[in-house]
mmCIF file of the N, C-alpha and C atoms, coordinates in Angstrom:
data_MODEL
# 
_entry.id   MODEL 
# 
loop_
_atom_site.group_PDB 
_atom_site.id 
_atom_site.type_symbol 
_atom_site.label_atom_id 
_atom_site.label_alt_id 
_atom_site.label_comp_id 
_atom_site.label_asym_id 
_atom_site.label_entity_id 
_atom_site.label_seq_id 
_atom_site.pdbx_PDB_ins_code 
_atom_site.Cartn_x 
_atom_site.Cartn_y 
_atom_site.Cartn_z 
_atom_site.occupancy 
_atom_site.B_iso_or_equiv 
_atom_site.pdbx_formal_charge 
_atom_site.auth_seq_id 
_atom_site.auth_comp_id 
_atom_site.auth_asym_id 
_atom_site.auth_atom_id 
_atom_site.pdbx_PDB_model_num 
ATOM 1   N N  . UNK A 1 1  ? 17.274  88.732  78.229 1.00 0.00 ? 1  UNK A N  1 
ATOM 2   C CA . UNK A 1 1  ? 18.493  88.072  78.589 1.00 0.00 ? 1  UNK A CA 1 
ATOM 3   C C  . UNK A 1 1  ? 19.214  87.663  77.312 1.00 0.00 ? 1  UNK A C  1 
ATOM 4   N N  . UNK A 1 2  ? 20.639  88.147  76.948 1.00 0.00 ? 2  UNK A N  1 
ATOM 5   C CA . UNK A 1 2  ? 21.203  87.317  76.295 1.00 0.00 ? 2  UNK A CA 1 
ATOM 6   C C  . UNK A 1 2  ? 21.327  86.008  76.285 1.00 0.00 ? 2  UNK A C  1 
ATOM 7   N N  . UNK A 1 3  ? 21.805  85.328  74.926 1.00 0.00 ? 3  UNK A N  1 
ATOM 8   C CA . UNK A 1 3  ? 22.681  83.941  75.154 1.00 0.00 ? 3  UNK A CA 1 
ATOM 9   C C  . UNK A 1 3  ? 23.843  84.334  74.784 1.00 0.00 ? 3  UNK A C  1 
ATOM 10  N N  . UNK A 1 4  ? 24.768  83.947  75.699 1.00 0.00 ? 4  UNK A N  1 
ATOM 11  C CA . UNK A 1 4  ? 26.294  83.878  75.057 1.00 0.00 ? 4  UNK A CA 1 
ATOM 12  C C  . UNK A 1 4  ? 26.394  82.660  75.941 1.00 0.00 ? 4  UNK A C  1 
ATOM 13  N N  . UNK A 1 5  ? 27.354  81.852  74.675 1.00 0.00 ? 5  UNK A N  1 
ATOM 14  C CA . UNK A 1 5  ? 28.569  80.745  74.731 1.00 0.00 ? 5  UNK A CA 1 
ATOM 15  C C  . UNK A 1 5  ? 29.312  80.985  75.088 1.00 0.00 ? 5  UNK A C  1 
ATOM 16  N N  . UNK A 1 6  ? 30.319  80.345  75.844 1.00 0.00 ? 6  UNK A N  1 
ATOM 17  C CA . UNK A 1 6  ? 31.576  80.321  76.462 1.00 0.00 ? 6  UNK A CA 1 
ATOM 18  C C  . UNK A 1 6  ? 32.281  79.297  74.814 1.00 0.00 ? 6  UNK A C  1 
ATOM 19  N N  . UNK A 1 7  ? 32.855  79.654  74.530 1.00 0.00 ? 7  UNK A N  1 
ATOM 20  C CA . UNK A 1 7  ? 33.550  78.798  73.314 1.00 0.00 ? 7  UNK A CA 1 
ATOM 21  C C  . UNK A 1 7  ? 35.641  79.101  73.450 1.00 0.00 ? 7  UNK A C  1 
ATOM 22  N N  . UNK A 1 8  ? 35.843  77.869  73.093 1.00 0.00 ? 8  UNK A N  1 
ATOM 23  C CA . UNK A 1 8  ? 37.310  77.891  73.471 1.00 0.00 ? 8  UNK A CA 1 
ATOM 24  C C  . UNK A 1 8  ? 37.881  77.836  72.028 1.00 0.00 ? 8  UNK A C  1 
ATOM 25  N N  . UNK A 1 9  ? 39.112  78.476  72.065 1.00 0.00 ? 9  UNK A N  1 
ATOM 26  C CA . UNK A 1 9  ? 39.798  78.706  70.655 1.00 0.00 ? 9  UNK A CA 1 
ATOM 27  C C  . UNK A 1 9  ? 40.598  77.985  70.838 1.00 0.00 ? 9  UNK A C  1 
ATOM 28  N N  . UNK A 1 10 ? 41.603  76.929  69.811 1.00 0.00 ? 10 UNK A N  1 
ATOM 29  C CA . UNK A 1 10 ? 42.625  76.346  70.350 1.00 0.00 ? 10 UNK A CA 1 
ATOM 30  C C  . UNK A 1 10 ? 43.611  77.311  69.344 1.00 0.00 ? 10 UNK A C  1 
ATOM 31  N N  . UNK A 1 11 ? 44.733  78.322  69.950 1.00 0.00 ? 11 UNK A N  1 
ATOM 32  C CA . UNK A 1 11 ? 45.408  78.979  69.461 1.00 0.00 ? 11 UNK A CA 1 
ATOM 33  C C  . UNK A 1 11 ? 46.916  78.438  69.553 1.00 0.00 ? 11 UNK A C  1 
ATOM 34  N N  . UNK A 1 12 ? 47.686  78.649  68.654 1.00 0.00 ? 12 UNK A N  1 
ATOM 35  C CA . UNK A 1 12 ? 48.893  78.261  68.764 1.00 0.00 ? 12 UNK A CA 1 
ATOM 36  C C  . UNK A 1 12 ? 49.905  78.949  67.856 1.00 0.00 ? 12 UNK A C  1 
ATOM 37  N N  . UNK A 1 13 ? 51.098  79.599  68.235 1.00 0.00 ? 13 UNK A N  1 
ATOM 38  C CA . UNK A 1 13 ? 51.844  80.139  67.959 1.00 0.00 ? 13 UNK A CA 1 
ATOM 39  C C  . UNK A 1 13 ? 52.666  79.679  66.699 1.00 0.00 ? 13 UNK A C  1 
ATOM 40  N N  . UNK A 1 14 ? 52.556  80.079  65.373 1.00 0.00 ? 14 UNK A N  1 
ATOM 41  C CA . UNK A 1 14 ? 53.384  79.461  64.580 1.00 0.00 ? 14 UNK A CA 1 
ATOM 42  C C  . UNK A 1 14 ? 54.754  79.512  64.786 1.00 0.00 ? 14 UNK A C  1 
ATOM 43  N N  . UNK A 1 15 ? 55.512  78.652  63.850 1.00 0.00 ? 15 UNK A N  1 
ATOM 44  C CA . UNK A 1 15 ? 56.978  78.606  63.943 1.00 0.00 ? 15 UNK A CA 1 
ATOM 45  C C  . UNK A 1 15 ? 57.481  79.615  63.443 1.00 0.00 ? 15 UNK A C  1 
ATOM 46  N N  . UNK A 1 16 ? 56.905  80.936  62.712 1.00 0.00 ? 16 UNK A N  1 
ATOM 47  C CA . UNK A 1 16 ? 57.070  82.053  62.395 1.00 0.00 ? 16 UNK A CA 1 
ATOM 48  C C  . UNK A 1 16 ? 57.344  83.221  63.245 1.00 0.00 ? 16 UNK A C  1 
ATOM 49  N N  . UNK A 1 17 ? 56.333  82.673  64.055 1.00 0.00 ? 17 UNK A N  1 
ATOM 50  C CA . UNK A 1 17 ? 55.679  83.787  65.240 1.00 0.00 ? 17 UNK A CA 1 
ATOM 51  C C  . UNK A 1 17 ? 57.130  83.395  65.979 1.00 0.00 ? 17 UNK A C  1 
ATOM 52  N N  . UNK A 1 18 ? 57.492  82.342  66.477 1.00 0.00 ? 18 UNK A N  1 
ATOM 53  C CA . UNK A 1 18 ? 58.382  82.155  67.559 1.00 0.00 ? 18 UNK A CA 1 
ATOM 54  C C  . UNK A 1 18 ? 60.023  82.337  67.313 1.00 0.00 ? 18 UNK A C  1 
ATOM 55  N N  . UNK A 1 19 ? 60.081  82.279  65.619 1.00 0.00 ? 19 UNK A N  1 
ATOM 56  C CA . UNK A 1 19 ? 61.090  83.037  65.451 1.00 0.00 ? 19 UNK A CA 1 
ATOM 57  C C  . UNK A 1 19 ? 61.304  84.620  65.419 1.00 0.00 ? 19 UNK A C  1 
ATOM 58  N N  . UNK A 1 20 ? 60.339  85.440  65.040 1.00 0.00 ? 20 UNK A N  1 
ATOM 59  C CA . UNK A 1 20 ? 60.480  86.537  65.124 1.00 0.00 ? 20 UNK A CA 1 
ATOM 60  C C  . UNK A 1 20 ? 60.671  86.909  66.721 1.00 0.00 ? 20 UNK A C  1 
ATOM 61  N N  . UNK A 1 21 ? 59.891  86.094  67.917 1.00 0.00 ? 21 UNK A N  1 
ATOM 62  C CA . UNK A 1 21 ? 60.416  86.496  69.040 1.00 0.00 ? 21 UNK A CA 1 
ATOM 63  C C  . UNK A 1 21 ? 61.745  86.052  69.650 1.00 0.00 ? 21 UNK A C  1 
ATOM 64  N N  . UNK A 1 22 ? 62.259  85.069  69.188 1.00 0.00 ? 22 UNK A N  1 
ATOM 65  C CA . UNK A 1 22 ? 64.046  85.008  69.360 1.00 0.00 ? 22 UNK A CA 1 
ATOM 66  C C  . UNK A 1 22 ? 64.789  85.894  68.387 1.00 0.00 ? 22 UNK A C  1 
ATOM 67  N N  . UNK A 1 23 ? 64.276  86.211  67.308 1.00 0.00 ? 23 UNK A N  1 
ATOM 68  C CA . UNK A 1 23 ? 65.065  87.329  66.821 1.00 0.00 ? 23 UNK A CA 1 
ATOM 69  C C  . UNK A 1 23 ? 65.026  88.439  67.427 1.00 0.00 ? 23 UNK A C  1 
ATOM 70  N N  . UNK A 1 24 ? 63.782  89.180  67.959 1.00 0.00 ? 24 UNK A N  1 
ATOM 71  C CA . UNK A 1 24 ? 64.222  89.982  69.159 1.00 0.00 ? 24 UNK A CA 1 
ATOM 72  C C  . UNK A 1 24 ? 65.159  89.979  69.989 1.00 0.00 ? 24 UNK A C  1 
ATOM 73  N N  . UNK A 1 25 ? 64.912  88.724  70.477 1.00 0.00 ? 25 UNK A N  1 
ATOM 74  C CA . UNK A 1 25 ? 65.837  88.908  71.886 1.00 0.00 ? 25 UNK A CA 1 
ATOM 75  C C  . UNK A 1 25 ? 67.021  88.942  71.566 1.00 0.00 ? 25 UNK A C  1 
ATOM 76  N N  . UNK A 1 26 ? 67.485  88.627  70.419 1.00 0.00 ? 26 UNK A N  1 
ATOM 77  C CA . UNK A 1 26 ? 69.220  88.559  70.198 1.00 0.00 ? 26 UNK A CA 1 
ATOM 78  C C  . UNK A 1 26 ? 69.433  89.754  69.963 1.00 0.00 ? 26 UNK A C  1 
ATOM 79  N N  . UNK A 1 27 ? 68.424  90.390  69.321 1.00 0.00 ? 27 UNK A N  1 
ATOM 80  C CA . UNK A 1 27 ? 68.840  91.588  68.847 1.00 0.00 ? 27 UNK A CA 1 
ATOM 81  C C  . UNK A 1 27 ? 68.898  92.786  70.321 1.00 0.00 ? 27 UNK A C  1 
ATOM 82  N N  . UNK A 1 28 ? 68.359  92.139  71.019 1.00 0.00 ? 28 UNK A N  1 
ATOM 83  C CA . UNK A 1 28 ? 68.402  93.161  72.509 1.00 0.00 ? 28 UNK A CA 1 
ATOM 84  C C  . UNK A 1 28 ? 69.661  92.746  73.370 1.00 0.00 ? 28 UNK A C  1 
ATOM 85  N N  . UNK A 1 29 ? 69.950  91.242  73.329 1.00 0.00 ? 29 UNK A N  1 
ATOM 86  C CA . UNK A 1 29 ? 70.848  91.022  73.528 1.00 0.00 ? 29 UNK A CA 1 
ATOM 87  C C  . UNK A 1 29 ? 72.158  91.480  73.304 1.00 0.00 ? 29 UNK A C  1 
ATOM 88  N N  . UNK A 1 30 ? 72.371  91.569  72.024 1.00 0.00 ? 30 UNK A N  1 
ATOM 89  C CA . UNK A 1 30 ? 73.696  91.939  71.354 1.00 0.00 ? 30 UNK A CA 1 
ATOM 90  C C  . UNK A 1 30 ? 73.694  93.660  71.476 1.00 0.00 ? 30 UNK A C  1 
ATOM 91  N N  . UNK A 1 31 ? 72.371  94.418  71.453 1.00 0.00 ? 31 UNK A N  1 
ATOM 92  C CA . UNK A 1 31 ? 72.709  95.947  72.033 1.00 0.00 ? 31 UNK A CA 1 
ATOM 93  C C  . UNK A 1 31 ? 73.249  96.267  73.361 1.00 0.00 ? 31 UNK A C  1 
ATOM 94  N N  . UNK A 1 32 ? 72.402  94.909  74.233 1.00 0.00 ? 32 UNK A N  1 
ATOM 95  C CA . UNK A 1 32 ? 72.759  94.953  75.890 1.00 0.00 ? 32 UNK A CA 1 
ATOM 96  C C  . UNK A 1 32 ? 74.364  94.753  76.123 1.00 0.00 ? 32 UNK A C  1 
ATOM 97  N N  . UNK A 1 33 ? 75.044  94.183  74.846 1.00 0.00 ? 33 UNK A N  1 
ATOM 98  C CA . UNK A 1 33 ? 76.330  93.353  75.312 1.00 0.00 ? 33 UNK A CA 1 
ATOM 99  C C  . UNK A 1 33 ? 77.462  94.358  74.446 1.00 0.00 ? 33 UNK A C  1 
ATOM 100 N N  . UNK A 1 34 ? 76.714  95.318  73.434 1.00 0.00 ? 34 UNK A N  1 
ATOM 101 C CA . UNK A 1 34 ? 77.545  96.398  72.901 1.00 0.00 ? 34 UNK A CA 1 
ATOM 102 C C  . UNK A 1 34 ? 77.832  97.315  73.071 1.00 0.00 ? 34 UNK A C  1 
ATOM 103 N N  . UNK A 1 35 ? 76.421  97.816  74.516 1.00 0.00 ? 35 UNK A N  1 
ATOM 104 C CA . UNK A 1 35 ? 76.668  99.016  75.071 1.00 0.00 ? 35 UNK A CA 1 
ATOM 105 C C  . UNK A 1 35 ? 77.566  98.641  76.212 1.00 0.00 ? 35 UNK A C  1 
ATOM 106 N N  . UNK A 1 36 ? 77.481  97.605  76.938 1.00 0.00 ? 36 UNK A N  1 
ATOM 107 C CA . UNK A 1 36 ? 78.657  96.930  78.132 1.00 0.00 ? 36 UNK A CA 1 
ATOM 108 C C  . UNK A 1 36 ? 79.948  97.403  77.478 1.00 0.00 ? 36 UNK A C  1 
ATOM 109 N N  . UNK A 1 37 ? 80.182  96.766  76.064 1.00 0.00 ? 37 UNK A N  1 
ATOM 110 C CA . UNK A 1 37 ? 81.905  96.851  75.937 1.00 0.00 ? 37 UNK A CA 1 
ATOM 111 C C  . UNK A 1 37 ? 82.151  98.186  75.615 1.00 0.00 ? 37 UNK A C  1 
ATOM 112 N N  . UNK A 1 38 ? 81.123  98.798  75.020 1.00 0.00 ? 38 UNK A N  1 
ATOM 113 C CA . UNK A 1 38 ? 81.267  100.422 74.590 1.00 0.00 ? 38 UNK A CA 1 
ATOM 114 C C  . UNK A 1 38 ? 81.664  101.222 75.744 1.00 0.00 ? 38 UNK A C  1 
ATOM 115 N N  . UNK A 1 39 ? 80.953  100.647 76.867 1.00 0.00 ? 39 UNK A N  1 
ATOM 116 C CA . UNK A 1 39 ? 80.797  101.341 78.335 1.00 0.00 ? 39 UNK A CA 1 
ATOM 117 C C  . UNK A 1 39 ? 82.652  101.275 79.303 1.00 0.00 ? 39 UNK A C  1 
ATOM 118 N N  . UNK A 1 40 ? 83.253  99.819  79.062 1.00 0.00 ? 40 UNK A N  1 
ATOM 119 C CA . UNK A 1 40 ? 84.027  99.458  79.488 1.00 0.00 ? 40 UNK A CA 1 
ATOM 120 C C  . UNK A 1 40 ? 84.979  99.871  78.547 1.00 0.00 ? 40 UNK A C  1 
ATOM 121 N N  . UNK A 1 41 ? 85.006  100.188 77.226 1.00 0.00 ? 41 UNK A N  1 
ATOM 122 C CA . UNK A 1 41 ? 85.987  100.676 76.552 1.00 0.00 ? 41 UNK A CA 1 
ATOM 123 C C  . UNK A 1 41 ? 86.630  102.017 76.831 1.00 0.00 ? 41 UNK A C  1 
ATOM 124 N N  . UNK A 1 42 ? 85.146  103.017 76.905 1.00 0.00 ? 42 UNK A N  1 
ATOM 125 C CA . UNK A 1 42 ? 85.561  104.222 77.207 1.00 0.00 ? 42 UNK A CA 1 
ATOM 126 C C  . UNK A 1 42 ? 86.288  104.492 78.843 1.00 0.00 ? 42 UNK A C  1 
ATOM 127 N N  . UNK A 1 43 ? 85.383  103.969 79.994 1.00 0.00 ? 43 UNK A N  1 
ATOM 128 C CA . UNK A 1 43 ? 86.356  103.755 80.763 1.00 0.00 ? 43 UNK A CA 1 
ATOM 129 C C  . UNK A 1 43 ? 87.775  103.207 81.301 1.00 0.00 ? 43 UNK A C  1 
ATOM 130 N N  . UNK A 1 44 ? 88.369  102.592 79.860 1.00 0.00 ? 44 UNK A N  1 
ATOM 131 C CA . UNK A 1 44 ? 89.782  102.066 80.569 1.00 0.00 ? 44 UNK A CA 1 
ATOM 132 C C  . UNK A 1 44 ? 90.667  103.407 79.601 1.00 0.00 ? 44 UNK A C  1 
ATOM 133 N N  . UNK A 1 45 ? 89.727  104.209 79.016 1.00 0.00 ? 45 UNK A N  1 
ATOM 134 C CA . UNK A 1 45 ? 90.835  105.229 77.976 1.00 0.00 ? 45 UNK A CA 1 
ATOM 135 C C  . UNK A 1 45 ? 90.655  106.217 78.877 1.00 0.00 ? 45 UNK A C  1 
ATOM 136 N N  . UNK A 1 46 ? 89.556  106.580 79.857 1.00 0.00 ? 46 UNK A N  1 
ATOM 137 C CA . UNK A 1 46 ? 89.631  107.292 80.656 1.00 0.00 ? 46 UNK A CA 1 
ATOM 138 C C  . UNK A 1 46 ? 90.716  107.583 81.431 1.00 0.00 ? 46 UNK A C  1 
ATOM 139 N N  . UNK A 1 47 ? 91.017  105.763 82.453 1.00 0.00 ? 47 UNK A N  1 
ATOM 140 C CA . UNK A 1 47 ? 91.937  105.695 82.925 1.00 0.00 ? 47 UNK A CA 1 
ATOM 141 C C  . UNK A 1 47 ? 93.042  105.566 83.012 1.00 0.00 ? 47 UNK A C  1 
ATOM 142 N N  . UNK A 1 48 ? 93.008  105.325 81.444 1.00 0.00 ? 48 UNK A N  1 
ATOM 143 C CA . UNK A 1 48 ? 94.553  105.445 80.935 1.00 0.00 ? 48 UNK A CA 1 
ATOM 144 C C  . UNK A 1 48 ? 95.130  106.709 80.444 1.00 0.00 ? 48 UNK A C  1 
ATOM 145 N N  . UNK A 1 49 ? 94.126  107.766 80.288 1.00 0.00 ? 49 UNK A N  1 
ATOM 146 C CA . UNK A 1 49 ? 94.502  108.947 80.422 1.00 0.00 ? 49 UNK A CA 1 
ATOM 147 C C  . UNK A 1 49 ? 95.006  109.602 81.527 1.00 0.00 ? 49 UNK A C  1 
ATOM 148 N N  . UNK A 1 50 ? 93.921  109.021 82.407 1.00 0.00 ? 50 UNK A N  1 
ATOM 149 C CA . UNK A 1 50 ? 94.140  109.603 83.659 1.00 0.00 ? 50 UNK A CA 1 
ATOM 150 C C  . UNK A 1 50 ? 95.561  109.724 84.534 1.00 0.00 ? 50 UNK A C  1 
ATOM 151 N N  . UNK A 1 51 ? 95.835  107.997 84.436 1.00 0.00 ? 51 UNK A N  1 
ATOM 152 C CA . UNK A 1 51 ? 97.611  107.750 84.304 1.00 0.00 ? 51 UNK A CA 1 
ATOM 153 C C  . UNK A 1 51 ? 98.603  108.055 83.596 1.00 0.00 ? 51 UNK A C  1 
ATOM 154 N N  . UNK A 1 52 ? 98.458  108.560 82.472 1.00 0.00 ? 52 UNK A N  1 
ATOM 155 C CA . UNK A 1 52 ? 99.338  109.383 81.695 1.00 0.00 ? 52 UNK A CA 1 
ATOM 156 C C  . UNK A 1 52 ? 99.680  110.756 82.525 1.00 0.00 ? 52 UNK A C  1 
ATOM 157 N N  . UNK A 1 53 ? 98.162  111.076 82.910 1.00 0.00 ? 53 UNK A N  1 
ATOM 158 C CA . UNK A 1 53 ? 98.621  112.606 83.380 1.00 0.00 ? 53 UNK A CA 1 
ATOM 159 C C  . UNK A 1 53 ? 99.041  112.916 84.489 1.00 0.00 ? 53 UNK A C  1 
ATOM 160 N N  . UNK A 1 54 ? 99.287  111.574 85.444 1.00 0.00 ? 54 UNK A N  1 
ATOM 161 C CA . UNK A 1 54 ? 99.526  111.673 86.734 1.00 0.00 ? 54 UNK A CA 1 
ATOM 162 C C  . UNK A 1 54 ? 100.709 111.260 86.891 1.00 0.00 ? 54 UNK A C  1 
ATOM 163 N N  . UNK A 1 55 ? 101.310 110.505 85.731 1.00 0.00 ? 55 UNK A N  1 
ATOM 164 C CA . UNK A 1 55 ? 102.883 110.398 85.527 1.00 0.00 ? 55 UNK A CA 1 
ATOM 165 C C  . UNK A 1 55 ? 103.591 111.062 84.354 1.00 0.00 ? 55 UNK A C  1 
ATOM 166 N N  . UNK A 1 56 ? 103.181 112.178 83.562 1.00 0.00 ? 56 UNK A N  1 
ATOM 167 C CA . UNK A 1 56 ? 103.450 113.074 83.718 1.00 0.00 ? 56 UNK A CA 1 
ATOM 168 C C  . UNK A 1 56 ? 104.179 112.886 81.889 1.00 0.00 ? 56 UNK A C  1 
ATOM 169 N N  . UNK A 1 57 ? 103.525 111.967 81.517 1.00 0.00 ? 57 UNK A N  1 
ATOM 170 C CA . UNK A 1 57 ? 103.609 111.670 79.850 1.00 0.00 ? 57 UNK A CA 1 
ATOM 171 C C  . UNK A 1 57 ? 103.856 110.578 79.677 1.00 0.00 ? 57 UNK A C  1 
ATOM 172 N N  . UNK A 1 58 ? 103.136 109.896 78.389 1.00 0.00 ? 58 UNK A N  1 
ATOM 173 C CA . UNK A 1 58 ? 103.255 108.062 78.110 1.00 0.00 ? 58 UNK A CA 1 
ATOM 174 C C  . UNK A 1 58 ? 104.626 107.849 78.256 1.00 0.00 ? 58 UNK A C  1 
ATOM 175 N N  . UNK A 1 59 ? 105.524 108.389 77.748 1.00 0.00 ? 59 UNK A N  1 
ATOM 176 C CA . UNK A 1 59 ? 107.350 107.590 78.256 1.00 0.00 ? 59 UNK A CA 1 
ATOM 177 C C  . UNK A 1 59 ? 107.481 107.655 80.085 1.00 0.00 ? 59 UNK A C  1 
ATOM 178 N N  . UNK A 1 60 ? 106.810 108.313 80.538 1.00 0.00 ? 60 UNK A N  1 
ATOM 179 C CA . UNK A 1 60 ? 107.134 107.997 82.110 1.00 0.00 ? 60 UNK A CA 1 
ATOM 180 C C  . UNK A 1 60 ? 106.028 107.008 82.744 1.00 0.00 ? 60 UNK A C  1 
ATOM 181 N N  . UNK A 1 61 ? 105.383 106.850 81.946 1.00 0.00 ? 61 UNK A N  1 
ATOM 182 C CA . UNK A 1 61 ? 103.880 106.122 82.288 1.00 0.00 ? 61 UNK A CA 1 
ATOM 183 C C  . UNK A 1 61 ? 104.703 104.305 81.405 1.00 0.00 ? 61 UNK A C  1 
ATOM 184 N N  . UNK A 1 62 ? 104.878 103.993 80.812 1.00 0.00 ? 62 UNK A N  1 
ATOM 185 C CA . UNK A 1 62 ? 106.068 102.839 80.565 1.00 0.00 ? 62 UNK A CA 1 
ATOM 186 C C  . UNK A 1 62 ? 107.086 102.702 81.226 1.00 0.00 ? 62 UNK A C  1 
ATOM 187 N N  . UNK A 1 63 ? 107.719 103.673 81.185 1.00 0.00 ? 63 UNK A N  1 
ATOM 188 C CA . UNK A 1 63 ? 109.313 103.154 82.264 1.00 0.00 ? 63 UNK A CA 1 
ATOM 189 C C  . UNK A 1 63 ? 108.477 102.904 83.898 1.00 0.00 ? 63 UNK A C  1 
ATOM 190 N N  . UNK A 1 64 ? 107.080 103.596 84.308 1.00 0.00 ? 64 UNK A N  1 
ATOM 191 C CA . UNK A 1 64 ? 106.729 103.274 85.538 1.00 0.00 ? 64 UNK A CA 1 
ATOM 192 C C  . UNK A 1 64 ? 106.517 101.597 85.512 1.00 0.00 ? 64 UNK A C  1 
ATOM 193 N N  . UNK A 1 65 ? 105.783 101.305 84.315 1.00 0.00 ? 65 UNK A N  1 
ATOM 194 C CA . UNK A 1 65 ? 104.908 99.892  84.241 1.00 0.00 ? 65 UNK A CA 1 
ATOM 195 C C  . UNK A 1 65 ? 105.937 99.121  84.244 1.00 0.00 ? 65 UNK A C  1 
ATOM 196 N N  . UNK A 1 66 ? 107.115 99.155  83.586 1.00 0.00 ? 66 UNK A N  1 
ATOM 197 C CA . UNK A 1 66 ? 108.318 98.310  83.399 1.00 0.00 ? 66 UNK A CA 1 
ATOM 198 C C  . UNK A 1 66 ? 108.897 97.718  84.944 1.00 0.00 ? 66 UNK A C  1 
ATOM 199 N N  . UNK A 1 67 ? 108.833 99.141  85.696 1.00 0.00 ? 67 UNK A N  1 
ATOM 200 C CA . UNK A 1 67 ? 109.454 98.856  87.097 1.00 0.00 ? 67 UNK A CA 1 
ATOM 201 C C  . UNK A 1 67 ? 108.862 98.559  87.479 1.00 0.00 ? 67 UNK A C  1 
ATOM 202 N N  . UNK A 1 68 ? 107.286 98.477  87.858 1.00 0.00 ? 68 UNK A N  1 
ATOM 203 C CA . UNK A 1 68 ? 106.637 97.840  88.540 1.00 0.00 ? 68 UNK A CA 1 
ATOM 204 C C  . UNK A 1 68 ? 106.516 96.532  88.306 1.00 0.00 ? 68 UNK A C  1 
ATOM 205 N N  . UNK A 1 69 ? 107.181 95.603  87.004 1.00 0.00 ? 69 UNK A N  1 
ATOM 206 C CA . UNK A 1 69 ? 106.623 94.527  86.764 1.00 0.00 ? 69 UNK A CA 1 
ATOM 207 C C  . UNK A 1 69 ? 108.154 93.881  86.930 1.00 0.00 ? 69 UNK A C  1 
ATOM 208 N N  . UNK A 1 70 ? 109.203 94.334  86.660 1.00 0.00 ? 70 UNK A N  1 
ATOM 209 C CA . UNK A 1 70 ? 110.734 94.040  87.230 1.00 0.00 ? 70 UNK A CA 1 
ATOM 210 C C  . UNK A 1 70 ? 110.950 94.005  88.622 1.00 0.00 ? 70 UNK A C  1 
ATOM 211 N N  . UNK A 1 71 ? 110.724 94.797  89.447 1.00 0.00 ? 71 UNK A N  1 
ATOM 212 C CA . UNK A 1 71 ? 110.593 95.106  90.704 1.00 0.00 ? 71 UNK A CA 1 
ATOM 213 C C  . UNK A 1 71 ? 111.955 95.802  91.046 1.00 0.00 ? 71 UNK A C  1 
ATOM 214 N N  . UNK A 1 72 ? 112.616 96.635  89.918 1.00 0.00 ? 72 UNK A N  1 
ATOM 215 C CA . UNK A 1 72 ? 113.681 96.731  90.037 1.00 0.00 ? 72 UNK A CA 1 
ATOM 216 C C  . UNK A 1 72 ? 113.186 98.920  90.499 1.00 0.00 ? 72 UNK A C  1 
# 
């Protein structure tokens, strides 16, 4: 038969340790929040292409926005 001890470690995370894990997270953070605007950027050039071509060139795509906001 063995002997083994049950023995308890008291472990604790340095103030080192716990910065390197908030530096993670910002750093996942700020990719999570760069690919969002990257994501939302390309889609409004999409759609602003898209409206160009459906009014039929940027000077008719302005004189539209103008009237729509005059109501004239």
């Amino acid at each position: 038969m063995k002997n083994t001890a049950i023995t308890k470690e008291n472990v604790q995370a340095t103030a080192h340790e716990s910065a390197s894990t908030d530096s993670e997270l910002y750093k996942v953070g700020i990719f999570v929040t760069a690919a969002f605007a990257g994501a939302v950027g390309i889609w409004s050039l999409v759609c602003l292409t898209s409206a160009m071509i459906s009014s039929n060139g940027p000077v008719a795509l302005i004189k539209s926005m103008f009237t729509a906001i005059t109501g004239s």
